[in-house]
C-alpha positions as CSV (number, residue, x, y, z in Angstrom):
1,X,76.9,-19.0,26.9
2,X,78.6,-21.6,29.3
3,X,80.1,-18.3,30.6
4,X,76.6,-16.8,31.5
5,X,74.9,-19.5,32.5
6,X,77.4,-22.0,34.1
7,X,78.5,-25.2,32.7
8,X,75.9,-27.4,30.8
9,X,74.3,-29.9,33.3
10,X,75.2,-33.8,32.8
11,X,72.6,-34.8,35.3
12,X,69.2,-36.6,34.4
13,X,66.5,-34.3,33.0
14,X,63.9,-33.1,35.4
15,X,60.1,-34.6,34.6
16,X,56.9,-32.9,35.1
17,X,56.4,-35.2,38.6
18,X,59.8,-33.4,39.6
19,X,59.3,-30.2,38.5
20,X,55.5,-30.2,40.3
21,X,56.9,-31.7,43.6
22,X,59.3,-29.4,43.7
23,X,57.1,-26.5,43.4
24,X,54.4,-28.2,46.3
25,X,57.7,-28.5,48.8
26,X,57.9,-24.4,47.8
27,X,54.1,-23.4,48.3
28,X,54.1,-25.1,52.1
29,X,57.3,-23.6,52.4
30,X,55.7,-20.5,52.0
31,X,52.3,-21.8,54.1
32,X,54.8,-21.9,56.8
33,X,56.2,-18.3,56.7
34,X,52.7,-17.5,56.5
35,X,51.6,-18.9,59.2
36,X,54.2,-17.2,61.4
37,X,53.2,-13.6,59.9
38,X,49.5,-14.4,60.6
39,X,50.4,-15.1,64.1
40,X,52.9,-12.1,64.3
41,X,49.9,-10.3,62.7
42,X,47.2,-11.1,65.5
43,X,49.7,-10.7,68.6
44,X,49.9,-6.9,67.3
45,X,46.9,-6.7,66.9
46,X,46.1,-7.7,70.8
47,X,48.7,-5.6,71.5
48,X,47.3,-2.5,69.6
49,X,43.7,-3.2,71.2
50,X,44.7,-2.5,75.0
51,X,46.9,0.6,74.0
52,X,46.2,4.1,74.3
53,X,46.4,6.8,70.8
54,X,50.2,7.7,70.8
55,X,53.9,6.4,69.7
56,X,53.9,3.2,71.0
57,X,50.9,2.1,70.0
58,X,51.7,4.1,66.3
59,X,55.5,1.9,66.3
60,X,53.6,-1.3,66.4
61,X,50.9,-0.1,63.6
62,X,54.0,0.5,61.8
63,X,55.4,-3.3,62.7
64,X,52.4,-5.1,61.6
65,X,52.1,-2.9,58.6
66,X,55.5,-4.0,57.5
67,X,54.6,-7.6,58.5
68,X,51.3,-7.3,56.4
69,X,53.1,-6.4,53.1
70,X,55.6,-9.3,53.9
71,X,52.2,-11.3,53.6
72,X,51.2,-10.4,50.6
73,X,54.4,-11.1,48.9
74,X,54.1,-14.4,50.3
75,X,50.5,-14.9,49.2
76,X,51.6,-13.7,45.4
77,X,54.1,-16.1,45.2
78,X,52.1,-18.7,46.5
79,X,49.6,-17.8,44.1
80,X,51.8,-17.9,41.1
81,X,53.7,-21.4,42.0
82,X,50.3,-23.3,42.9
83,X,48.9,-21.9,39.2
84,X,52.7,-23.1,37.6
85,X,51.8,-26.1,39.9
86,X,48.3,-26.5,38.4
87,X,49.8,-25.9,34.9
88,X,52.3,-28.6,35.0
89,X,49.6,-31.3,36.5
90,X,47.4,-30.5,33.6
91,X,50.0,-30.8,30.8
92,X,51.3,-34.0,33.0
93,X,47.6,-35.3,32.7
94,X,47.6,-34.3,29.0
95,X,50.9,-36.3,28.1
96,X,49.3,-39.7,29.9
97,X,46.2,-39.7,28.4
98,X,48.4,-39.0,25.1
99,X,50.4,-42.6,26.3
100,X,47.2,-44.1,26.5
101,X,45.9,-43.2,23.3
102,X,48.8,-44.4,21.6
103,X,49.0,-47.6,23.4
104,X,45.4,-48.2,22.6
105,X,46.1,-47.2,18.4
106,X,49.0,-49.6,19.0
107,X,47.0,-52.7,20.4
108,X,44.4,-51.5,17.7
109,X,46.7,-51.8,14.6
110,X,48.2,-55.5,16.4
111,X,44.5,-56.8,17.0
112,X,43.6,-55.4,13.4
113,X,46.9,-57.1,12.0
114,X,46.0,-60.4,13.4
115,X,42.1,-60.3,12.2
116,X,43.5,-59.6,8.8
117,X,45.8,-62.5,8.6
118,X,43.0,-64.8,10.7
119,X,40.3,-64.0,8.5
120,X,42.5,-63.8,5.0
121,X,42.6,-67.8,5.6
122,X,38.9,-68.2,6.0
123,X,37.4,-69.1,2.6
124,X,33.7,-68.0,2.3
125,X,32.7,-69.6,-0.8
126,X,34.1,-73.2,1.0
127,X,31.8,-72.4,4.2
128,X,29.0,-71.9,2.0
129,X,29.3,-75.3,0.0
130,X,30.0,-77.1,2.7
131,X,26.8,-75.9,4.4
132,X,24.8,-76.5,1.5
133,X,26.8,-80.0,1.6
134,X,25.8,-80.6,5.0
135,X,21.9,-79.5,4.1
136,X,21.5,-81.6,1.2
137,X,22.6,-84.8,3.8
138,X,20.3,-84.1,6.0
139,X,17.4,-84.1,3.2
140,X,19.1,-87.0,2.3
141,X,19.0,-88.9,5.8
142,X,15.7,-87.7,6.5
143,X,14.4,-89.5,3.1
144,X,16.3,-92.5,4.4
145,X,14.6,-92.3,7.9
146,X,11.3,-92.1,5.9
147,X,11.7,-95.2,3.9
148,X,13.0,-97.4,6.9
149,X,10.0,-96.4,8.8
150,X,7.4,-97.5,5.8
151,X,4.7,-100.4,6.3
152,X,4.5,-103.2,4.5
153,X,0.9,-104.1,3.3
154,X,-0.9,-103.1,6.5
155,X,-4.1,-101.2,6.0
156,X,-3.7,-97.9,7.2
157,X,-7.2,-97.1,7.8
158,X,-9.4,-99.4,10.2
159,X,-13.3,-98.1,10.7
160,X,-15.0,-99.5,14.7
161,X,-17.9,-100.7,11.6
162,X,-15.0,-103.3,10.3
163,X,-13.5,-103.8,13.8
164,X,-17.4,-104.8,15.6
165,X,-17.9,-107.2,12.5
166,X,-14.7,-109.1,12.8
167,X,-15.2,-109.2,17.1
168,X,-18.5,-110.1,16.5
169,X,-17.5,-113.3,13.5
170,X,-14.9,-114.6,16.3
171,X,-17.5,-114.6,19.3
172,X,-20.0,-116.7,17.0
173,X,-17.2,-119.2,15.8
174,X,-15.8,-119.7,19.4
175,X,-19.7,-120.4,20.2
176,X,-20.0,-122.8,17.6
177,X,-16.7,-124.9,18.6
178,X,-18.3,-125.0,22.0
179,X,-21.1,-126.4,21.0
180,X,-19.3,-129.2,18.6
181,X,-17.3,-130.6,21.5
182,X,-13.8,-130.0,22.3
183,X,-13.3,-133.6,22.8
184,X,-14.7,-135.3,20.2
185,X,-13.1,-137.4,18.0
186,X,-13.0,-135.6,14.3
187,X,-15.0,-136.9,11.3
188,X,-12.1,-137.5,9.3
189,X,-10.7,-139.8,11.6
190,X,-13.9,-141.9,12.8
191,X,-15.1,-142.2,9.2
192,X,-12.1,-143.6,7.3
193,X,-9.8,-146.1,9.0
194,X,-6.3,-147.2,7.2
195,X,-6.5,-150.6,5.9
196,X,-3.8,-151.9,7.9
197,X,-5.3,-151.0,11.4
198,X,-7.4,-154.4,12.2
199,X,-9.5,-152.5,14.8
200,X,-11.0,-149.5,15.0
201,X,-9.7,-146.5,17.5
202,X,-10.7,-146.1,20.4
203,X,-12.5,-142.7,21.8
204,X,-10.2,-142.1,24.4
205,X,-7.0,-143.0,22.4
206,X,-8.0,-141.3,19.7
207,X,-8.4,-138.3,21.8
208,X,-4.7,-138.8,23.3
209,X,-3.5,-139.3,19.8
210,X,-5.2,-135.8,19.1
211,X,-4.4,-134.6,21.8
């Protein structure tokens, strides 16, 4: 085989981004020639237009026959390398979106690895006590809160009836000390004297005294 086909190559593989630039750098190659016979093509053609029926005129028919097949060649080759061309960009795209996939399975399987181990700590039946826990304090501080905030013998319920009577009982007796005499000396005091005071008070002593 070596013997057919040469020695076997040591070199680094070619990749599908080789093998595809590669064949690009052929199909403008070939634009090139192309281009040239197109051009060859049209100067015969001008040529061919401002000659007379004969030889000369049936030599160059001849040329830009022979040029035209050229041409053709060209274009099938062309055609064939930009459809290997297309080929190769389409099994190129194939094999990254097959990288992706697998690095996305990858990160799946790590990110699924890590929940599992996360989550395998987590014990439900403990979050559930302890929110039942945490429920049953609240009842409890709200009881509490309740209590504290409790009056101590005051009537709750006070009708404008009750409230007129008692405004009306405090006008009357602040008319009736007015009428008794702030400054008078009380009954108490006038009508019984202690044994050991010789003299009786006087009014405006006994006012300072009560005063």
């Amino acid at each position: 085989m070596n013997r057919l086909f040469g020695a076997k190559s040591t070199g680094p593989k070619p990749t599908l981004a080789s093998a595809i630039s590669n064949t690009d750098t052929h199909v403008e190659s070939i634009d090139v020639k192309l281009a040239k016979l197109n051009a060859e093509l049209t100067t015969y053609q001008q040529r061919m237009s401002k000659m007379r029926d004969g030889p000369g005129k049936t030599a160059i028919k001849q040329k830009a026959l022979k040029i035209l097949q050229r041409r053709k060649m060209y274009e099938g080759q062309r055609d064939q390398l930009q459809q290997q061309s297309w080929n190769m960009e389409q099994a190129s795209m194939m094999t990254d979106n097959l990288k992706n996939v697998m690095t996305t399975v990858d990160a799946m399987k790590s990110t699924n690895k890590t929940l599992r181990q996360q989550y395998g700590k987590i014990d439900i039946d403990k979050i559930e006590r302890m929110q039942d826990e945490m429920q049953d304090l609240m009842e409890v501080g709200n009881d509490i809160q309740e209590s504290m905030s409790r009056s101590y013998d005051v009537p709750e319920d006070v009708d404008e009836a009750e409230l007129d009577a008692e405004l009306e009982a405090l006008g009357e007796e602040v008319e009736f000390e007015g009428t008794m005499g702030v400054g008078e000396t009380p009954g108490f005091m006038v009508d019984e004297v202690p044994q050991f005071i010789d003299e009786p008070p006087e009014a405006g002593k006994v006012k300072e005294a009560a005063g």
